[in-house]
N, C-alpha and C positions, 0 to 999 in steps of 0.2 A: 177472729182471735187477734191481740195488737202483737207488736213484735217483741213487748215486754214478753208477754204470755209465749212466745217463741222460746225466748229466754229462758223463762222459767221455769219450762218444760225440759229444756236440756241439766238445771240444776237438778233438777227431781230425778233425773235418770239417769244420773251417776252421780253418788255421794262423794267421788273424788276430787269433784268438779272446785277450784281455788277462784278463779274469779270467774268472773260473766259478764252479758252486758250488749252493748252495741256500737257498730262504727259504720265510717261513712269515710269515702275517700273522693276527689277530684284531680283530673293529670289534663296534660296540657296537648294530650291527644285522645282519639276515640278508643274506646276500649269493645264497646258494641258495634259494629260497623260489616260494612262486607268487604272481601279483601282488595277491591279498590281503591275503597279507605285507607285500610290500613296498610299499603304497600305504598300509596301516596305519604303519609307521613313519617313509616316507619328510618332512622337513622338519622331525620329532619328535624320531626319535634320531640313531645311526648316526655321529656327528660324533668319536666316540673310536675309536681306534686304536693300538695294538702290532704293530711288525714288524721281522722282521731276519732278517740275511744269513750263511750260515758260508760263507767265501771258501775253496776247498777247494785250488786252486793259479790261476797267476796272479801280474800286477803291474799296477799302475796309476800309468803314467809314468815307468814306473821302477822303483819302491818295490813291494816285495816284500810281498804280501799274504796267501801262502799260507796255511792253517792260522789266519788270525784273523775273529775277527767283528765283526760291527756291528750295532746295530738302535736303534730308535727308537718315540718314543711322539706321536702327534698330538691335539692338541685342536682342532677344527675350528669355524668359526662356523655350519653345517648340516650334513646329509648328504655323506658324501666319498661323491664316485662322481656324483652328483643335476647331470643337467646339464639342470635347470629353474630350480633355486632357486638353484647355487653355494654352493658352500663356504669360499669364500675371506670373511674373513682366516682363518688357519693358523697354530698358534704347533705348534711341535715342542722336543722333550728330546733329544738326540742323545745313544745310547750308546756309546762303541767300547772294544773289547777292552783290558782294562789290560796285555796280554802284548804291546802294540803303543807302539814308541817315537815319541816325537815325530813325527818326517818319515811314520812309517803311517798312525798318527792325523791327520795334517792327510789324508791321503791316503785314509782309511776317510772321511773328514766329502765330500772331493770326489766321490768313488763312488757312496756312497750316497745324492749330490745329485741324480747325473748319471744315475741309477736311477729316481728319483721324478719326475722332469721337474721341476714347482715347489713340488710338496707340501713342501719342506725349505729353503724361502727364508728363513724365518724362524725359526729355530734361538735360541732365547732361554738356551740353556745345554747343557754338553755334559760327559758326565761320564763318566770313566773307571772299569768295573766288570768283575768276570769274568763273562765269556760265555760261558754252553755251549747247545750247540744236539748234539741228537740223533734217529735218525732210526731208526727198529724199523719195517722189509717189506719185501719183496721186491722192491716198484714202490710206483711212487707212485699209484695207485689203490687202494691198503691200507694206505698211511706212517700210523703215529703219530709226532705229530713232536712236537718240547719244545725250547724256547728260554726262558732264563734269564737276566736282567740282574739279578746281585747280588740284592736283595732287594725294589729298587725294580720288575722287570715281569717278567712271566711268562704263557706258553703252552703249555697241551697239545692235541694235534688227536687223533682218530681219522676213519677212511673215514665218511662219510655211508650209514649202512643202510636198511634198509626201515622200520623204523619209525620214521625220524626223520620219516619223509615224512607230510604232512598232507592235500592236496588230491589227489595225483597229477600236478599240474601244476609240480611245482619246478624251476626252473632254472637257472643263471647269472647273474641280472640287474647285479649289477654287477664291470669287469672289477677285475684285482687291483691293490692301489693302486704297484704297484713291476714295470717291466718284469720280465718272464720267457720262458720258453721255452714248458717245459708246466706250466699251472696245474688244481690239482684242489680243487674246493670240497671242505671239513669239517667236521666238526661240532666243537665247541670246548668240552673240559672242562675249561679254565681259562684265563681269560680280565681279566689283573690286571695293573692300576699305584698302586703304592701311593704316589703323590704326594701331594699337600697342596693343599686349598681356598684355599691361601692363598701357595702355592709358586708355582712356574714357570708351567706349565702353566692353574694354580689347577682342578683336580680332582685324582678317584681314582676307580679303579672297582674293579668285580667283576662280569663278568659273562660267568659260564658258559651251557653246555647252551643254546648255537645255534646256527646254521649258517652261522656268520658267518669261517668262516676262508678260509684257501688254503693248499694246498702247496703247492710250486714249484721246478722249475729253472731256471737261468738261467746266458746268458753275454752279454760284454760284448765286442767286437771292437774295437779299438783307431777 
């Protein structure tokens, strides 16, 4: 079954269900890993992040969201996820779909707020680019996934294999930064926001070949 058909299964199984769909996140530390990993990075890196949503059908309050996207990029004061240290303050870049008219676009920036909890409070600029998010397997246990904002961010995932693995001990450690349904850690062959030191945000990065992603489905019930 693909992870459309994932999707689609959770609309069928609650009529309440307002949008739907799939995301895909990348962070600038391991999220799969064993706790040598993650005790090694934790308070160090981890505080950048890329992610976003393809709205596959659905509305949010009304407003018609089928067929467009959104996604976003965080720069965090620690570790996202680290609830020892905190991560807050949180500056975010908000993306949304340029094939989205006004009333969407206000309506992708609410969604995608009401998706993060508070990780999106602070939206210091938001900018209109084409999105395309794509999804190659059967299930989402073997999705490569790719998500694309203009020129400014970008993701590609593949499944986590055997040799990604280090200790034998890898696990979940931290959950995904955007409610979902089913989440699957992966491994991340590109992992990029090509912002400015001196921009919004004030970084950029690159960083591939971790196991710093998620796949996901997700739905939203009114």
């Amino acid at each position: 079954m693909s992870i459309l058909g994932f999707a689609a299964l959770a609309m069928a199984a609650s009529p309440s269900v307002a949008v739907e769909g799939n995301y895909v996140e990348a962070r600038s530390a391991d999220v799969n890993a064993g706790s040598c990993f993650i005790n090694s990075e934790v308070q160090l890196v981890g505080n950048l992040a890329v992610f976003g949503w393809e709205i596959k059908r659905g509305n949010w309050k009304g407003v018609e969201l089928g067929g467009l996207k959104v996604a976003a990029a965080v720069h965090a004061a620690s570790t996202l996820g680290d609830l020892t240290g905190g991560s807050f303050p949180v500056k975010s870049l908000l993306i949304v779909d340029e094939k989205a008219n006004y009333e969407q676009r206000q309506a992708l920036r609410e969604f995608a707020r009401r998706m993060t909890g508070d990780l999106l409070d602070n939206i210091v600029r938001v900018e209109a680019l084409p999105i395309q998010f794509s999804i190659d397997g059967e299930s989402i246990h073997e999705a490569k996934v790719s998500l694309s904002a203009g020129t400014l961010a970008s993701i590609r995932t593949r499944a986590i294999e055997e040799q990604d693995k280090v200790c034998g001990h890898e696990e979940n450690f931290y959950p995904p930064l955007a409610q979902t349904d089913h989440a699957m850690s992966a491994y991340t062959l590109e992992n990029r926001f090509s912002g400015s030191p001196t921009g919004d945000l004030r970084v950029y990065w690159s960083l591939p070949y971790k196991r710093n992603a998620y796949v996901a489905t997700f739905h939203l019930a009114e």
